[in-house]
Structures are given as structure tokens and as C-alpha cells.
C-alpha positions in Angstrom: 62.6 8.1 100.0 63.1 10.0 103.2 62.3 13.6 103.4 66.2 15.5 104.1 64.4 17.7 106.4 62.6 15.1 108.7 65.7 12.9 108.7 67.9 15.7 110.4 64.9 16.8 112.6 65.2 12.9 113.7 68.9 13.1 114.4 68.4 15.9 116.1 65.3 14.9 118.4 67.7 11.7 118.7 71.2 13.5 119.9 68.7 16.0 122.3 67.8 12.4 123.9 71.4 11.5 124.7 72.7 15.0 125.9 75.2 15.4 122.8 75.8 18.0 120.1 74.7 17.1 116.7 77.2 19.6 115.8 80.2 17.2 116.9 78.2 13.8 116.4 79.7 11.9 114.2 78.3 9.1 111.9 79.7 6.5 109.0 78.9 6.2 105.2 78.6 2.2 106.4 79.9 -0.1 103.0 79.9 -3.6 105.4 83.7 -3.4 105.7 86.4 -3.6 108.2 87.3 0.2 108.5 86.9 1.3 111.9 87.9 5.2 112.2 88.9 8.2 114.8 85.3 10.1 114.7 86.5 13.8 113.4 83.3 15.6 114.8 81.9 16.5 111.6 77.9 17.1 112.8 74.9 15.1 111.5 72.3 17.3 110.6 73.6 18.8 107.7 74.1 17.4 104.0 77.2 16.0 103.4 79.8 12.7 103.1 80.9 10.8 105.4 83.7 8.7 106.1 83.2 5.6 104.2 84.0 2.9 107.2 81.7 1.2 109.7 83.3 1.7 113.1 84.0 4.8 115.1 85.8 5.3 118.0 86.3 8.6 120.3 87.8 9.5 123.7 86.8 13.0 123.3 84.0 13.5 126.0 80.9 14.3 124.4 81.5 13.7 121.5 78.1 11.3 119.9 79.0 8.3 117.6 76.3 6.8 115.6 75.0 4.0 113.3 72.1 2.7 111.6 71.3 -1.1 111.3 68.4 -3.2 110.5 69.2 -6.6 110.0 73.0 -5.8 111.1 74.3 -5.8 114.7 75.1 -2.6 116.2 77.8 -2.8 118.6 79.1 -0.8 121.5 82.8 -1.1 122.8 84.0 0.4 125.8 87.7 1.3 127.2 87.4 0.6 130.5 90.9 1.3 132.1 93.1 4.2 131.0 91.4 7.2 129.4 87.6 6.0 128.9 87.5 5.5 125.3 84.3 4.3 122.7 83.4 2.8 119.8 80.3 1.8 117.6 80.2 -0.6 115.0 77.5 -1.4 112.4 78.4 -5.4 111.9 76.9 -7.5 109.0 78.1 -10.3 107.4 80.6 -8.8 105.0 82.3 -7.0 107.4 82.5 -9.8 109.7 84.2 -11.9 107.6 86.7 -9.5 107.1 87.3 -8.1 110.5 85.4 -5.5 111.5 84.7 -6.8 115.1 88.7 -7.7 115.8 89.5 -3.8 114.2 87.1 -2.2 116.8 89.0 -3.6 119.9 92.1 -3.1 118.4 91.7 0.6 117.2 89.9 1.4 121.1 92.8 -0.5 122.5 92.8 -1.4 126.1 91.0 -3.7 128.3 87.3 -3.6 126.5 83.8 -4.7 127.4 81.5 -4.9 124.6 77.7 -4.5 124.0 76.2 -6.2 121.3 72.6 -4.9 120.3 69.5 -6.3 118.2 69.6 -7.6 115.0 68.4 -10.6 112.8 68.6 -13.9 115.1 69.4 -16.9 113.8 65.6 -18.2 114.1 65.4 -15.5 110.9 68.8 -15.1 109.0 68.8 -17.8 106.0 71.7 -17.8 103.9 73.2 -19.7 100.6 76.5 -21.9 101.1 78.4 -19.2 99.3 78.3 -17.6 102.9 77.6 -20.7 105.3 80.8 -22.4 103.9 83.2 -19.0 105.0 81.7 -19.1 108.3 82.0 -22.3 108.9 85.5 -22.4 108.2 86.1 -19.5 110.4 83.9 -19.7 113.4 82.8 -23.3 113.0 79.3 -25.5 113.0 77.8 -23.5 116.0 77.0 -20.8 114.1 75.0 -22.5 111.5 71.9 -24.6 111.7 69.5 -25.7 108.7 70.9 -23.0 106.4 70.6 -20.1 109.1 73.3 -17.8 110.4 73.6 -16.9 114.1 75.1 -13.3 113.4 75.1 -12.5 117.3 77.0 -15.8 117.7 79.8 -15.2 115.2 80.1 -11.5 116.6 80.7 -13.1 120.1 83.3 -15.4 118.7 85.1 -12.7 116.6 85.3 -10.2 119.9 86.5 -13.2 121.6 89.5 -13.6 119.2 89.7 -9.7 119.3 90.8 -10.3 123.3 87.3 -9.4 125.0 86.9 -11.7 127.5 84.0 -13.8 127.4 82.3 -12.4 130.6 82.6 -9.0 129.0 80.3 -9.5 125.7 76.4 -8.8 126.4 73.9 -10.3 124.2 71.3 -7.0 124.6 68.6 -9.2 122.6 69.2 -13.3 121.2 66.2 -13.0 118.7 65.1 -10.1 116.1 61.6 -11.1 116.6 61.8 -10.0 120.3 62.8 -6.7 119.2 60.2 -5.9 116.8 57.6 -7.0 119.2 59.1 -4.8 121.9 59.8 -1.8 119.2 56.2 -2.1 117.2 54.2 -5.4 118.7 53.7 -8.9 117.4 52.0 -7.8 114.2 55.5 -6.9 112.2 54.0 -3.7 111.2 57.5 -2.8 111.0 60.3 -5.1 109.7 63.9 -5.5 108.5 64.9 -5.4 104.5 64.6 -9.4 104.7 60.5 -8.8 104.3 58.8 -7.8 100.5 59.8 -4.2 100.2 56.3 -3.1 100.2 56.3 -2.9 103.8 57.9 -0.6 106.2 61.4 -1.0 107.0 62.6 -1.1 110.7 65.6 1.1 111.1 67.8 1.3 114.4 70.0 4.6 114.9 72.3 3.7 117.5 74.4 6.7 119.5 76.0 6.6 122.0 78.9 8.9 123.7 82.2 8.8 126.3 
């Protein structure tokens, strides 16, 4: 387990980084659900709960939103007329299938662009038919080849449906190979929860602020 006090020195190091106040950053109790909530500034370097969702969104300037993924997508949303507004989302499966990238749009509201960051690619991500057989219903064949989900894929799709145009969505990294050889090198001396859980687990924070 993580030692408390090195994981708030982290978020701390981490919110110095980005110019915020860890004071007013704001982070998700992630359950891989649809929930995507108004951040309420409650800091991140002290020991308590938070809001049990997996989106935030903010137009408070300043104010950091963050979220931790592995083999999940983290993914940025940005209101780009209006009063600049923001959101992060922690996107697996689960929540895809159950709306967590069409909430995030909606909740931001406005035109938005959208940033989708590394996760497991679809070279990686095998999966039974009890979850092929929902996506392929909802998003189609494309997603799928020889038993292995293209998360990224079905994320651009569901933004898509959410009314983010199609030139708006970036694909920050295609494969989750790539960004474990540009995080740690080609060796995997650092890897998601897919690998025997003997070795080290590769954890992305994600913050980002308006």
C-alpha cells in the first residue's frame, strides 16, 4: 500500500507543476460510472471522501480537476465559446457503456473540444463476449477485433454522439505500449493492473485547470 504521506507530497509536487492550489483541487472517488459532477474545491492533500462520480467539470479559474487511470482513458473536455469551462473524466468500460463520455459534454455544455489521453490500446485490451456483445450492439464491429476492445475508439464514437465534432476529438496516444515506453522504456518495468500483480503498477494522475 501507498504511504498517506508520500501520496499527498505527490499531489502536491503534482498541483506545484500546474500552477494550482491543492487547497481548491478537486478529485473523484472514481466507481466506473456515469456521474459527472460540479468540482466543490474540497483540496487533495488531506484525508478525506470524495464525491463518488468520475467526471468533474469547473469554470472557476484555477480551480485543478484531477483523475487517476491506468488501463482507463483520461479525458479532457474543453468549453470553448461562452465562459471557458472544463472537465476531466476517468473512462473505462463500465462507465462507457453507461454514459459517462455523452454526460461530460452535456454537464460542460457548449460547443466542446475534447482530449483523449493514454490508456490500454486495443493491440492490449482482451475481453470475454459478456462485454464484446454490449459494445457491439452499441458502437458496432469497429471496435472489436479477435476478442480485443479498442477503448479509445468507442470513446471517440460516444463523444461523437455526445455532439463533439469529429475534428475536435484528439487521440493524445493510439497504443498503451507507446506510453509505457515513453513513461519507463521498452522493458515494462512499469505496467497497468492487466500484468501479474507482482509487478509495479503504472498509475496516471491527470490535472488539469480553466
Amino acid at each position: 500500500d501507498d504511504d498517506p504521506d508520500r501520496v499527498v507530497e505527490n499531489r502536491r509536487r503534482l498541483t506545484a507543476e500546474l500552477g494550482v492550489d491543492p487547497e481548491t483541487t478537486t478529485m473523484p472517488w472514481q466507481v466506473h460510472g456515469a456521474e459527472v459532477t460540479r468540482a466543490d474545491g474540497r483540496g487533495v492533500i488531506r484525508r478525506q471522501p470524495f464525491e463518488r462520480c468520475d467526471g468533474l467539470w469547473t469554470d472557476e479559474p484555477g480551480r485543478g480537476l484531477m483523475v487517476l487511470t491506468a488501463d482507463c482513458l483520461p479525458v479532457a473536455l474543453a468549453r470553448t465559446n461562452g465562459t471557458p469551462g472544463l472537465a476531466v473524466l476517468h473512462v473505462g468500460w463500465r462507465g462507457l457503456l453507461t454514459g459517462i463520455a455523452e454526460a461530460g459534454p452535456v454537464e460542460l455544455g457548449g460547443d466542446v473540444r475534447a482530449a483523449i489521453g493514454p490508456g490500454i490500446g486495443a493491440c492490449c485490451y482482451e475481453v470475454g463476449e459478456e462485454v464484446a456483445e454490449p459494445f457491439r450492439e452499441r458502437f458496432g464491429d469497429e471496435v472489436l477485433a479477435e476478442g480485443r476492445l479498442d477503448l479509445g475508439r468507442a470513446t471517440e464514437l460516444a463523444l461523437r454522439r455526445a455532439g463533439v465534432d469529429d475534428p475536435a476529438v484528439a487521440r493524445l496516444f493510439d497504443r498503451f505500449e507507446e506510453v509505457v515506453n515513453v513513461l519507463v522504456g521498452p522493458d515494462f518495468v512499469a505496467i497497468s493492473l492487466r500484468r501479474p500483480p507482482d509487478w509495479e503498477r503504472l498509475l496516471e494522475p491527470v490535472l488539469a485547470a480553466v
